[in-house]
C-alpha positions as CSV (number, residue, x, y, z in Angstrom):
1,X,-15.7,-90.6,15.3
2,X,-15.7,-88.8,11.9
3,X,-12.1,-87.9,11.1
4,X,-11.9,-84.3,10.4
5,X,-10.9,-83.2,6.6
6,X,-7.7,-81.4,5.9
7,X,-9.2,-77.9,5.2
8,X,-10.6,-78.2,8.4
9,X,-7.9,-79.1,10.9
10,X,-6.2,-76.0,8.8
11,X,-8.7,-73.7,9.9
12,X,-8.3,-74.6,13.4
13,X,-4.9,-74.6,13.6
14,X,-5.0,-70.8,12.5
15,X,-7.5,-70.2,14.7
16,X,-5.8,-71.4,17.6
17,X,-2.4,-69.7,16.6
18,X,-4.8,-66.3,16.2
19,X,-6.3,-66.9,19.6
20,X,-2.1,-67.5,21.1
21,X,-1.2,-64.5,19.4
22,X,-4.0,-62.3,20.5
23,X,-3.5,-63.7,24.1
24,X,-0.1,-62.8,24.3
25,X,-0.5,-59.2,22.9
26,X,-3.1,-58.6,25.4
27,X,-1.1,-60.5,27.9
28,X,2.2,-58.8,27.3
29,X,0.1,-55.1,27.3
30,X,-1.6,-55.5,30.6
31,X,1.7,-56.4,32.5
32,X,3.7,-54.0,30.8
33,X,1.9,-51.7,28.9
34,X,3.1,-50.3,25.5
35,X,6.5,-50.6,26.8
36,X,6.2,-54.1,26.8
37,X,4.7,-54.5,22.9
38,X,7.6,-52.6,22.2
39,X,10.4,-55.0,23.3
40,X,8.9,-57.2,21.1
41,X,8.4,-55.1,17.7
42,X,10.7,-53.9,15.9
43,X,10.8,-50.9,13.2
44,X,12.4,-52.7,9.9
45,X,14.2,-50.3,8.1
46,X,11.9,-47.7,5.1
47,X,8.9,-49.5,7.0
48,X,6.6,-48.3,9.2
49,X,5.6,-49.7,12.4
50,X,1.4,-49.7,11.9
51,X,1.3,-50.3,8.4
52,X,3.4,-53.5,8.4
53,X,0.9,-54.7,11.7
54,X,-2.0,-53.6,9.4
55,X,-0.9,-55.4,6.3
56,X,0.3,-58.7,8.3
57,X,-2.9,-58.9,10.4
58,X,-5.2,-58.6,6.7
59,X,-3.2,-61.3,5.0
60,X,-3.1,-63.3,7.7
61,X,-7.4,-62.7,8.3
62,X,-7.5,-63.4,4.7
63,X,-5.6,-66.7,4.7
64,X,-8.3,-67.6,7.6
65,X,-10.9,-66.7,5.5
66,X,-9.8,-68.8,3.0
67,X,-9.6,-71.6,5.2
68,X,-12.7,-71.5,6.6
69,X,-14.4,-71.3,3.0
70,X,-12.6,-74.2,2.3
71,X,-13.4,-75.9,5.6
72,X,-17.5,-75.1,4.8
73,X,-17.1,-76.0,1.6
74,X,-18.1,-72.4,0.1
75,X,-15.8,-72.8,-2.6
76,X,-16.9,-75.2,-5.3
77,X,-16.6,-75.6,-9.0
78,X,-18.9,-72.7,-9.3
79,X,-16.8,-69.5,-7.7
80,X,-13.1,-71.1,-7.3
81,X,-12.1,-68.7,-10.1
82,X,-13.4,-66.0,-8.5
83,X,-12.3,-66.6,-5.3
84,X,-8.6,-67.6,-6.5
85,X,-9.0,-64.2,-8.4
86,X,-9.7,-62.4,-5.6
87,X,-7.7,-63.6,-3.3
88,X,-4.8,-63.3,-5.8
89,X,-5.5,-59.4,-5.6
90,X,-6.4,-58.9,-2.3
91,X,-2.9,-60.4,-1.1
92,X,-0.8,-58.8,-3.9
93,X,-2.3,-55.4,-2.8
94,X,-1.9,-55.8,1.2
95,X,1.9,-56.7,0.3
96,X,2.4,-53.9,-2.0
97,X,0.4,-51.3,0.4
98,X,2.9,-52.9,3.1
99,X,6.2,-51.0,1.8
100,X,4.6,-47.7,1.2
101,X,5.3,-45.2,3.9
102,X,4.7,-41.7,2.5
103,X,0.9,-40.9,1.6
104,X,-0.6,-38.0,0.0
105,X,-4.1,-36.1,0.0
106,X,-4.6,-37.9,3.4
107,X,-3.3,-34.9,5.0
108,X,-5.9,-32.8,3.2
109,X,-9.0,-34.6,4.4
110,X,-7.2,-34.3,8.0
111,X,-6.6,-31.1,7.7
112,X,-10.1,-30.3,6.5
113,X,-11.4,-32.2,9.3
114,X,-9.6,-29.9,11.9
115,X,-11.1,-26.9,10.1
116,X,-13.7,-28.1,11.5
117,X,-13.6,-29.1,14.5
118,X,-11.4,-25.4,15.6
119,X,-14.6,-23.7,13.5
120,X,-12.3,-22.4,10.5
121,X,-12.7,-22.2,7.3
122,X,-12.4,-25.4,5.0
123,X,-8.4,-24.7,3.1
124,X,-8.3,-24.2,-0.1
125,X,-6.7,-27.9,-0.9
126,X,-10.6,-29.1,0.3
127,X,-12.5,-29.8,-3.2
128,X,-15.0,-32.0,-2.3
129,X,-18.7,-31.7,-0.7
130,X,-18.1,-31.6,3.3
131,X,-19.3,-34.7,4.4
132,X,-16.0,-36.7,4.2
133,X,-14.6,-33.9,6.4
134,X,-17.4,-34.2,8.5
135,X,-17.2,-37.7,9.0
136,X,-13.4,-37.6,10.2
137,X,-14.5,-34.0,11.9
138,X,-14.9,-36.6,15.5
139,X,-11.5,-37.9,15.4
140,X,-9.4,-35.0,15.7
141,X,-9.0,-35.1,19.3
142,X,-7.4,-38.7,18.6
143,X,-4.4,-37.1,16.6
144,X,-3.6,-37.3,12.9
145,X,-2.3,-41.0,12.8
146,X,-5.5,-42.3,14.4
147,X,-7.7,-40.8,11.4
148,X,-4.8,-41.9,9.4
149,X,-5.2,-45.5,10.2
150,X,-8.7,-45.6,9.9
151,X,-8.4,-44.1,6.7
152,X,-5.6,-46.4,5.2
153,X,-7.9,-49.5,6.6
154,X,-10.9,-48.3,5.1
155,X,-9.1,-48.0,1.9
156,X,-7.7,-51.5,2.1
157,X,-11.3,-52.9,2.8
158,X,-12.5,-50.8,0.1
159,X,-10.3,-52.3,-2.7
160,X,-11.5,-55.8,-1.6
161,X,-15.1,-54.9,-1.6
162,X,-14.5,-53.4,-5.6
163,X,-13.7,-56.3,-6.4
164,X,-16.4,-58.0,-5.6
165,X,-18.7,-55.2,-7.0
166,X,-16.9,-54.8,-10.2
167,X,-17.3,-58.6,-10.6
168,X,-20.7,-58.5,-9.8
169,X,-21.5,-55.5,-12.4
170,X,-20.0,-57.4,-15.0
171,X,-22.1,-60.1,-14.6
172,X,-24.8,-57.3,-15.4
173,X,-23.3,-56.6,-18.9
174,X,-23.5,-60.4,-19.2
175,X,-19.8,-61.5,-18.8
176,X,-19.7,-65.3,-16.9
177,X,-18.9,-65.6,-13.8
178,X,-16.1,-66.8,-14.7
179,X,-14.8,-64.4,-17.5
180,X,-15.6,-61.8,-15.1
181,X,-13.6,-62.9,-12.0
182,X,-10.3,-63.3,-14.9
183,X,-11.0,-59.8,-15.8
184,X,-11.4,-58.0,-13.2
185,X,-8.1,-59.3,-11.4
186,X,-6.3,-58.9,-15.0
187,X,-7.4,-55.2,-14.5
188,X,-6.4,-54.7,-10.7
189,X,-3.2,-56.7,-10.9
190,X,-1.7,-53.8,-13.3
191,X,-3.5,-50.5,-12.8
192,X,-2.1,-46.7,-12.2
193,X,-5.2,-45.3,-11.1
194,X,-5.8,-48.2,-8.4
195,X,-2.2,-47.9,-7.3
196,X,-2.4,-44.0,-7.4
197,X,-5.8,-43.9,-5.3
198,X,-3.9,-46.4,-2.7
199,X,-1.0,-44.3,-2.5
200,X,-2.8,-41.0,-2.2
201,X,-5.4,-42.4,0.2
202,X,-7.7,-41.5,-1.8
203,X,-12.0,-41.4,-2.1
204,X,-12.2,-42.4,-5.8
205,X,-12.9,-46.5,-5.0
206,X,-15.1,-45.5,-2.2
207,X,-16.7,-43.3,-4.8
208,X,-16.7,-45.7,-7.3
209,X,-17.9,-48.8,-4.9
210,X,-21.2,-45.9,-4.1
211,X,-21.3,-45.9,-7.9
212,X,-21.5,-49.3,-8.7
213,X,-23.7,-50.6,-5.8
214,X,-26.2,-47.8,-6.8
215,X,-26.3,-49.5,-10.3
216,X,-26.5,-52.8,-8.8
217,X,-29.3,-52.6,-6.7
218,X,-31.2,-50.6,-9.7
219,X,-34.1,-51.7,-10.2
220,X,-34.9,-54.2,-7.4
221,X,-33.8,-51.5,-4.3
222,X,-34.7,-48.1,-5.5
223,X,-34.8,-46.8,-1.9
224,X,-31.0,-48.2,-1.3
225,X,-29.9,-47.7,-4.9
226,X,-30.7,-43.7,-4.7
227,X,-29.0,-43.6,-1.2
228,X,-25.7,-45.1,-2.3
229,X,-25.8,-42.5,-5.6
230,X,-26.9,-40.0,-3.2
231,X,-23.4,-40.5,-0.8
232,X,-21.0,-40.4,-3.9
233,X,-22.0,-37.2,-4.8
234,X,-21.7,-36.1,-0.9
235,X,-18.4,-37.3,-1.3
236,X,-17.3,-36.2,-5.0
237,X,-19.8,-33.9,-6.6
238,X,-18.8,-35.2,-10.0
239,X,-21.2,-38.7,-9.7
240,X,-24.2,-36.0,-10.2
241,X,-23.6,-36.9,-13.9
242,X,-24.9,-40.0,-13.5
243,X,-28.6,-38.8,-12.2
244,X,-28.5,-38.6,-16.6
245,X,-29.0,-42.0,-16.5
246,X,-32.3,-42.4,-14.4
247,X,-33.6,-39.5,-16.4
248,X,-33.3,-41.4,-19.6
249,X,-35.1,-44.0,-17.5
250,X,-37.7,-41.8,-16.6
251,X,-37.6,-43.4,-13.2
252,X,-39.3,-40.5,-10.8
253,X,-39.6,-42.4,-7.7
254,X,-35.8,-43.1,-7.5
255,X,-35.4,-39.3,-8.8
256,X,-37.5,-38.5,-5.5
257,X,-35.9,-40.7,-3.1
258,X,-32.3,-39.0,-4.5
259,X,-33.5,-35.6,-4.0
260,X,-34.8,-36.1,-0.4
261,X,-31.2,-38.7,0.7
262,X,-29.3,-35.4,-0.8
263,X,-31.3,-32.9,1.1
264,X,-31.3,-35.0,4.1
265,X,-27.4,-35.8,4.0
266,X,-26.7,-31.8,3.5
267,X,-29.1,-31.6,6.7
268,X,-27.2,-34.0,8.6
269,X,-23.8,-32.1,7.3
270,X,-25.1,-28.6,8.0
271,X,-26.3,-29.9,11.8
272,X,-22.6,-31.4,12.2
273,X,-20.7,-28.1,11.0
274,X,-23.0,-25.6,9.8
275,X,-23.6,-24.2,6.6
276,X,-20.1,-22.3,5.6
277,X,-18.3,-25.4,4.8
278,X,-20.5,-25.9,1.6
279,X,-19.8,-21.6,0.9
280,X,-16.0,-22.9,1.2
281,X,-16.5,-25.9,-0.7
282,X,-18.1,-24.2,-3.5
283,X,-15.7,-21.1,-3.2
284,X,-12.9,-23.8,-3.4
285,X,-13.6,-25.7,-6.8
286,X,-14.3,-22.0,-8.5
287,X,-11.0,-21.0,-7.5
288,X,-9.9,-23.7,-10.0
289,X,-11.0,-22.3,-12.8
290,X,-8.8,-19.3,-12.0
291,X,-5.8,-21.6,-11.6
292,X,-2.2,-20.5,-12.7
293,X,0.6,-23.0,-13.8
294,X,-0.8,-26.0,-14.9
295,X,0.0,-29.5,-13.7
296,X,1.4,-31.6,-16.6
297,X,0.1,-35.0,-15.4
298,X,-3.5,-33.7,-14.8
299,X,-5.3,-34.2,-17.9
300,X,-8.0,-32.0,-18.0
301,X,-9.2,-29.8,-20.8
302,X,-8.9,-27.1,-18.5
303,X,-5.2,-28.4,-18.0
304,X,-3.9,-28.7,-21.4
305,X,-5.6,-25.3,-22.6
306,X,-3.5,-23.6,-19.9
307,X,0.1,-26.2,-20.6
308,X,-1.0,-24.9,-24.0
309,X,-1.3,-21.5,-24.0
310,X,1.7,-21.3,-21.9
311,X,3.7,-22.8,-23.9
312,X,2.9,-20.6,-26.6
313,X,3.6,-17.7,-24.5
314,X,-0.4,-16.6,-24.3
315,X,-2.8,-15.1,-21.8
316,X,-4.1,-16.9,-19.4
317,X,-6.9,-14.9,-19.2
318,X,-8.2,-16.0,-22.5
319,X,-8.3,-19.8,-21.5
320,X,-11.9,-19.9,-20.4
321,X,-12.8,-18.4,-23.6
322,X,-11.4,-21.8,-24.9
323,X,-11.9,-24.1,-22.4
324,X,-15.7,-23.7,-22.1
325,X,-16.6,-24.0,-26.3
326,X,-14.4,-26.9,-25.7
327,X,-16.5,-28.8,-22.8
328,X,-19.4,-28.1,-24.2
329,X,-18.3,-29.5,-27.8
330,X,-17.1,-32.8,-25.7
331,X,-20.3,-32.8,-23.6
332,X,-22.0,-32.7,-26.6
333,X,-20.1,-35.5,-28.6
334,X,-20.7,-37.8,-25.2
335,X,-24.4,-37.4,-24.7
336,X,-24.9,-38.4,-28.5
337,X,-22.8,-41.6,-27.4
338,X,-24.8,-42.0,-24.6
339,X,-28.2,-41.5,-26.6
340,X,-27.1,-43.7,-29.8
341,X,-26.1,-46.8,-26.8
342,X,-29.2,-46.6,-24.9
343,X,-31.7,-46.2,-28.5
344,X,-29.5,-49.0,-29.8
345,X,-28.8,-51.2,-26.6
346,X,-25.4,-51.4,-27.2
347,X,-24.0,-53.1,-24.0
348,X,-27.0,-54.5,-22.4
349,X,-29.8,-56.1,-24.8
350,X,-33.4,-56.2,-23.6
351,X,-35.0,-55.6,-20.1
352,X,-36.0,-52.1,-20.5
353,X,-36.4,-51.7,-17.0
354,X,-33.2,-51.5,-16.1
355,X,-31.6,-51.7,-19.9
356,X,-31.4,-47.9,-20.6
357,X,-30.0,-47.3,-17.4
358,X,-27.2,-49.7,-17.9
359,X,-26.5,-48.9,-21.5
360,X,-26.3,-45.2,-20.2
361,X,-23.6,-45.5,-17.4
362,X,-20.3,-46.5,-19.5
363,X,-20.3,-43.4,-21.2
364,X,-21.5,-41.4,-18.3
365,X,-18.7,-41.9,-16.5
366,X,-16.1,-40.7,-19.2
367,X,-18.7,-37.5,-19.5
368,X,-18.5,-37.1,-15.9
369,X,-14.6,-36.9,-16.1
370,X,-14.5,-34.7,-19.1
371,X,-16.6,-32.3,-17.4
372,X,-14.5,-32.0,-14.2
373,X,-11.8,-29.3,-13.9
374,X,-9.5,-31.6,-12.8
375,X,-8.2,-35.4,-14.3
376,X,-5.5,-36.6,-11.8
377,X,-4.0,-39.8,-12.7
378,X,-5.8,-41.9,-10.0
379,X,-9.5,-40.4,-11.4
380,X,-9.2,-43.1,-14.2
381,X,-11.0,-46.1,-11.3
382,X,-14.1,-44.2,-12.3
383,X,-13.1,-46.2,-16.2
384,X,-13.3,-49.6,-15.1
385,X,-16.7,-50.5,-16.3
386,X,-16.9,-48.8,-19.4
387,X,-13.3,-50.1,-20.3
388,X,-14.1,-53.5,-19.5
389,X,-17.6,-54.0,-20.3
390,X,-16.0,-52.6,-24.0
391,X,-14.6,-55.8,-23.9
392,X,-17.3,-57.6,-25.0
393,X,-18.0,-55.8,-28.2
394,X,-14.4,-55.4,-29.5
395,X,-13.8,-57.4,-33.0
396,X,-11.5,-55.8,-35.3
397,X,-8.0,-55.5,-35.5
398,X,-8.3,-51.4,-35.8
399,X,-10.5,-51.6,-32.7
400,X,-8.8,-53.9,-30.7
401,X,-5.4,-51.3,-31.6
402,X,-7.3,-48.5,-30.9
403,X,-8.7,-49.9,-27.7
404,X,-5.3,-51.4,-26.3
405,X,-4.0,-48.2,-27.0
406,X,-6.4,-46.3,-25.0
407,X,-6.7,-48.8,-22.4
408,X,-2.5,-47.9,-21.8
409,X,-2.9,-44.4,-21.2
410,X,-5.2,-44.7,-18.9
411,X,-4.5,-48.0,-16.8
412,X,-0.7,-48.7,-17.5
413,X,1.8,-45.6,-18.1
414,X,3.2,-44.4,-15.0
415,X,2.4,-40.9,-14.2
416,X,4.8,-38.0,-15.1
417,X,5.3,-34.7,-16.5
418,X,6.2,-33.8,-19.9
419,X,4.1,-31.6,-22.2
420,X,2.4,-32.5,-24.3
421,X,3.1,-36.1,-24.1
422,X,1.8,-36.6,-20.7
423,X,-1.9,-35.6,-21.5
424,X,-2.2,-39.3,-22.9
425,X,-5.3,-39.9,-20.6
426,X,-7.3,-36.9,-22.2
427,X,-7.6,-38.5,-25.9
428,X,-7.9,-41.9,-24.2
429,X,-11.7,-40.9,-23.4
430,X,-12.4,-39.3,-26.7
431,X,-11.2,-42.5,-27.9
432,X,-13.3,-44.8,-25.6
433,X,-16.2,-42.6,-27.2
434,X,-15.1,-42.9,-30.5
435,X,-15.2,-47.1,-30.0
436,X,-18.5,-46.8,-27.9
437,X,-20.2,-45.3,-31.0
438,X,-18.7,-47.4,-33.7
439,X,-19.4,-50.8,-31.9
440,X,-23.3,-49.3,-30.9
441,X,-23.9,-50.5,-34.7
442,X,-23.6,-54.0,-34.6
443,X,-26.0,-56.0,-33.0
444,X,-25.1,-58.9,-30.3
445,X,-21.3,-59.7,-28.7
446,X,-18.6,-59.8,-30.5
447,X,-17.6,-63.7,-31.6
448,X,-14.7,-64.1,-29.3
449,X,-16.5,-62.6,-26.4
450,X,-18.9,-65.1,-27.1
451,X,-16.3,-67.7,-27.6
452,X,-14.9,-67.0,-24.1
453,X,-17.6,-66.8,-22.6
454,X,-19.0,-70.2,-23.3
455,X,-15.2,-72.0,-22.7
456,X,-15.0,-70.5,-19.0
457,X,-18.3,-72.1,-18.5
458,X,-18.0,-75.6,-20.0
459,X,-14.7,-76.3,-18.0
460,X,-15.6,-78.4,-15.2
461,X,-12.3,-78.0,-11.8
């Protein structure tokens, strides 16, 4: 009889200690009921009871999945980067997610959802496109912590799938294997944003996983591709920016197939909950641009006008008059970056049917955020690719400076409040477009992209 390998009497040793544990669980709650689970768990102290379950029973799926790769034989030579890279991240981030017990906007998309469910209108908190209200809208008879759950395990799943996608788009822009799995987990081990959106319970990397999977699947899925740019915007309205792209592509049957996913997804909203929660929705993010104080770690331009003007002792009523020259001066500046990368194929050389599209999106994104009323810390996940796919095309000193620099504000600083120094994000994305249409002269990679990209490859596991 063939002796089994290592890997594999591994992977069924966990699955018999999963199939015990499970056994007894059930076993334990059908004599005694909850009662009886609860003789057995304890609350640790500053911890919470279904988080720490949550987090144990993902790191202790992904050390099975791990085992089972390596039992099959999935990892090789080819993806054990990757997958070390990953699993590195995913395990660092179920840990950390683990001791947080105090979450934010999760309460607004609860709340939202009861509005409704009870028929009221959405509250003013609400300043996103109904659909992730009306998704949640069926749990409210569960109570608050069951939509909370689902939420915070949604979000956990999300992060792992991002990195996968973020990998994968990377690949796109021409980055090995390799080179891509290194950076991508370089990027998530230390990022603000990522740690913000966690903490928050936030949309963005749902958002941003629509984002990227829509660019992913452009060309060869155009069908698929439009619905997945068609849900972002249902759940952000900001993504709309990115439509840009396909124009410059002058791609009409995925422009079709994204008018008629975005019709038919309001449809599907307005059956669920009628048509008043887009009036609120809409009535909502206006509001904002009637705001009062401003927030000092929200970097908008609508933002630091108002910081500004307060601190000078000026109207607020005047700030529009300044804010709007100023958006459309910015707009401006980024659509010539956008045009100069696409005419010049800055990050993605040859294959014009997909080329301009990808050469469009990195500075779409940071046009898509200068053009929003509002630039909360955990916004900057929507800068992953065109910080990192900047990577490749980065050669001198003064760039690499200017860059690093950039790539702090955005990515590294923790968040706080102190005018004017906090608005450190805002000049990061001038500055990403400054380097976007500096390095759109040169032709090819830079040398030690190249450099890298060719040593990752050659070294043999």
């Amino acid at each position: 009889m063939r002796r089994l390998s290592s890997s594999h009497e591994a992977a069924l040793v966990w699955c018999a200690i999963t199939v015990v544990l499970v056994a007894a669980a059930l076993g334990l709650y059908h004599a005694r009921g909850v009662a009886g689970l609860k003789e057995v768990i304890q609350q640790g102290p500053l911890s919470d009871v279904a988080i720490t379950l949550f987090s144990t029973a993902l790191a202790w799926l992904l050390a099975g999945v791990l085992l089972f790769l390596l039992a099959t034989r999935r990892i090789h030579s080819g993806n054990v980067v990757t997958a070390a890279c990953f699993f590195a991240v995913a395990l660092l981030y179920v840990n950390f997610l683990r001791e947080r017990t105090v979450y934010g906007d999760i309460n607004d998309y609860i709340k939202a959802a009861s509005n409704l469910f009870r028929g009221e209108p959405l509250h003013a908190r609400y300043l996103y496109p109904p659909l992730w209200a009306t998704l949640l809208k069926p749990l409210v008879p569960l109570g608050w912590r069951a939509i909370f759950d689902l939420c915070w395990l949604l979000n956990a799943l999300s992060l792992f799938a991002f990195f996968f996608l973020l990998h994968a788009a990377l690949k796109r822009y021409g980055f090995s294997a390799r080179l891509a799995a290194l950076v991508t987990a370089a990027f998530l081990l230390v990022n603000v944003p990522v740690i913000r959106t966690l903490c928050y319970v936030q949309i963005n990397v749902h958002v941003m996983n629509l984002i990227l999977v829509a660019l992913l699947l452009y060309p060869q899925s155009i069908v698929f591709s439009a619905l997945a740019m068609s849900l972002a915007v249902h759940f952000k309205a900001s993504p709309a920016v990115l439509v840009l792209a396909i124009l410059i592509q002058k791609d009409w049957r995925w422009l079709a197939w994204f008018a008629a996913f975005t019709l038919g997804v309001a449809a599907l909203t307005v059956a669920a909950a009628g048509v008043s929660p887009y009036r609120d929705f809409l009535a909502n993010a206006g509001a904002l641009y009637s705001a009062g104080d401003p927030s000092f770690r929200e970097n908008s331009l609508d933002s630091f006008v108002r910081a500004l003007f307060a601190s000078l002792g000026a109207g607020q009523n005047l700030v529009q008059y300044f804010v709007v020259p100023l958006k459309i001066l910015a707009a401006t500046a980024a659509l010539a970056v956008v045009s100069r990368n696409v005419r010049r194929e800055t990050f993605c050389e040859g294959g014009l049917e997909k080329g301009r599209v990808l050469n469009a999106v990195p500075a779409l994104l940071p046009l898509m955020m200068l053009l929003s009323p509002l630039i909360w810390e955990h916004h900057g996940v929507f800068l992953a690719l065109p910080f990192l796919v900047m990577l490749k095309k980065l050669s001198s000193a003064g760039e690499w400076t200017i860059f690093g620099a950039a790539y702090f504000l955005v990515f590294l600083e923790p968040t706080f409040d102190f005018f004017p120094w906090s608005y450190g994000r805002l000049p990061a994305l001038f500055a990403w477009l400054w380097l976007a249409w500096r390095v759109s002269g040169r032709a090819g990679n830079s040398a030690a992209f190249t450099r890298a990209n060719a040593a990752l490859e050659s070294v043999k596991p």
